[in-house]
DOMARMI-583405 format. One record per residue (C-alpha): x, y, z. Coordinates in steps of 0.5 Angstrom, whole numbers, plus 500, padded with zeros to 3 digits. Last residue first. Layout:
N
XYZ;...
END
This chain:
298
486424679;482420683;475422682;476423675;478415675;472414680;467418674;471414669;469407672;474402675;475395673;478392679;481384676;488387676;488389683;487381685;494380684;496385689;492382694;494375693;501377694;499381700;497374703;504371701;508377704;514378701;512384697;513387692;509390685;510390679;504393674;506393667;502399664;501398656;493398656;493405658;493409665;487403667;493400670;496404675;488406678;488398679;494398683;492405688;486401688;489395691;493399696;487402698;485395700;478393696;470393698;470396691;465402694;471402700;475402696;474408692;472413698;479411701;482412695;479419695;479421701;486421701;491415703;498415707;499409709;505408704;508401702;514399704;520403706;523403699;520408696;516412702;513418697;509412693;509406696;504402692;506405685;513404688;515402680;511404673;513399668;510404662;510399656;513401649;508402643;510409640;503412642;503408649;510411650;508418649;502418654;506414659;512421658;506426658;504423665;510423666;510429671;506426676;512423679;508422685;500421687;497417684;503413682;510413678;517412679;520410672;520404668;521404661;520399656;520396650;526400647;529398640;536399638;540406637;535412635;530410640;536411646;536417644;528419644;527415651;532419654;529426651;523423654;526423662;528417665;528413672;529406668;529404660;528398656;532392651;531386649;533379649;541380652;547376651;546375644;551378641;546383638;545385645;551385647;551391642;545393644;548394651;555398649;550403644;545404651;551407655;554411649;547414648;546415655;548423654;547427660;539429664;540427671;536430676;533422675;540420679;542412678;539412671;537405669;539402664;533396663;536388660;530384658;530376657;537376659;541370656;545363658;541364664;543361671;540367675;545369679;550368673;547372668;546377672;553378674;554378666;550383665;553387671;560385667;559388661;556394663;563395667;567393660;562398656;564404661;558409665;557404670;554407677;556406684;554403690;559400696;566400697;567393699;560390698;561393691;553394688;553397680;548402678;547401671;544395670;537393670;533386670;527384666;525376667;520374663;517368665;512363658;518358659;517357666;524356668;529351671;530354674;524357679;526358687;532357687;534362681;529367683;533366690;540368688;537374684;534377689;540377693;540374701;546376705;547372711;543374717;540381719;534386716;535391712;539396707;533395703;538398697;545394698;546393706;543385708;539386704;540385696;538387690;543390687;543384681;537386679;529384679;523385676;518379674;513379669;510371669;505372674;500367674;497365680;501359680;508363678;507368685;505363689;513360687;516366688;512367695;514361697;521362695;522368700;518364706;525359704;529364705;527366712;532372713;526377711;528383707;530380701;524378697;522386698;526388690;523382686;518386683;512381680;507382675;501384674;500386666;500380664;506377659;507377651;515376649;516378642;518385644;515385651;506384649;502386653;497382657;490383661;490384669;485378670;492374667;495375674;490371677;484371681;482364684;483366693;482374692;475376694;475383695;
END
């Protein structure tokens, strides 16, 4: 499909707390992969003239080591290079970051569970990106087979949010019951899970309970799938394939587009840091899929 004058806002728009953004976004995570620094900046810059004003970073995000674990070079963080690329910022950009998991380049990852440890990865964000506060500040649950108590966690983050430090607060890689809790302490605008046409199916219920209750689904590897981090996935059935080849579409394109149409307040944030991907990934939120090609998939 054409892609050159389509732009995020083709997606529609939702509105974070009192923050309103299209619903295609932007994940930050796969900027780092490539040590040409300055590709990375264009492509954060593209993403903001076609419309993005939703990105997803953290301050874990980084290669050399941390998620990616990939390519050569000095290490290049996703924060750092959104800084670069856009302070000072677009007013109307949100930029939703995550906390919970702590990268340490001398020992490596581990999980915040006190007040001070959550502090200080605010505050990192903070400083990476040259904010004086976070615009939206997701806690992410390293394990998903985890299903202890987030509520001490949660309780120590709205506490910076009410000090001013944080805007609004959201979830990730959550079941409901975390959702229930974290409800009862502060506001959730948000949860982001793993979730696509044919992973983690499971929350289904979980996107049909956030619609009900008015908090965005911001489902990550939708184009990945089963293969995560490793970049997007070339494993398509016959009936994403069948699908695109009607919209004269990339499957990957559809696998966006079938993100969206599961409710009004599904955020889609893909990566890449591929400026011709960029395009192609934006241009998904203008595919309007019919219910017979909804059923079809799944």
């Amino acid at each position: 499909m054409p892609t050159d004058d389509i732009t995020a806002s083709a997606a529609g728009t939702w509105t974070l707390g009192d923050r309103t953004v299209n619903r295609m976004g932007f994940g930050s995570m796969r900027i780092t992969a490539n040590p040409d620094r300055e590709l990375a900046i264009r492509v954060l810059r593209r993403a903001v003239e076609l419309g993005v004003n939703h990105i997803d970073t953290a301050a874990f995000y980084r290669s050399p080591g941390g998620t990616l674990d990939v390519g050569t070079g000095p290490v290049r963080y996703a924060t750092d290079l959104i800084r670069q690329a856009l302070a000072p910022y677009p007013d109307d950009l949100v930029i939703a970051t995550k906390v919970g998991p702590g990268d340490d380049p001398s020992t490596g990852f581990y999980e915040a569970t006190t007040a001070a440890q959550l502090r200080h990865q605010v505050e990192e964000n903070l400083r990476r990106l040259d904010r004086d506060h976070l615009d939206v500040v997701n806690l992410r649950v390293m394990k998903r087979s985890g299903r202890d108590s987030l509520a001490e966690r949660f309780g120590a983050l709205a506490q910076l949010r009410e000090a001013g430090l944080i805007r609004h607060l959201g979830l990730s890689n959550v079941h409901l019951e975390h959702l229930d809790e974290a409800q009862a302490i502060a506001p959730v605008v948000g949860v982001q899970n793993s979730y696509a046409i044919d992973i983690n199916r499971t929350d289904d219920e979980l996107v049909r309970i956030c619609a009900q209750r008015g908090v965005a689904f911001v489902p990550f590897f939708a184009i990945a799938g089963a293969q995560r981090e490793a970049g997007a996935t070339h494993d398509h059935d016959e009936a994403i394939l069948a699908v695109a080849a009607a919209h004269s579409a990339t499957p990957h394109q559809i696998r966006l587009a079938w993100s969206l149409h599961q409710g009004p307040h599904v955020l889609a944030i893909p990566g890449t840091g591929n400026p011709d991907h960029l395009a192609e990934n934006i241009a998904a939120g203008a595919l309007r899929l019919s219910a017979d090609e909804l059923a079809r998939l799944g």
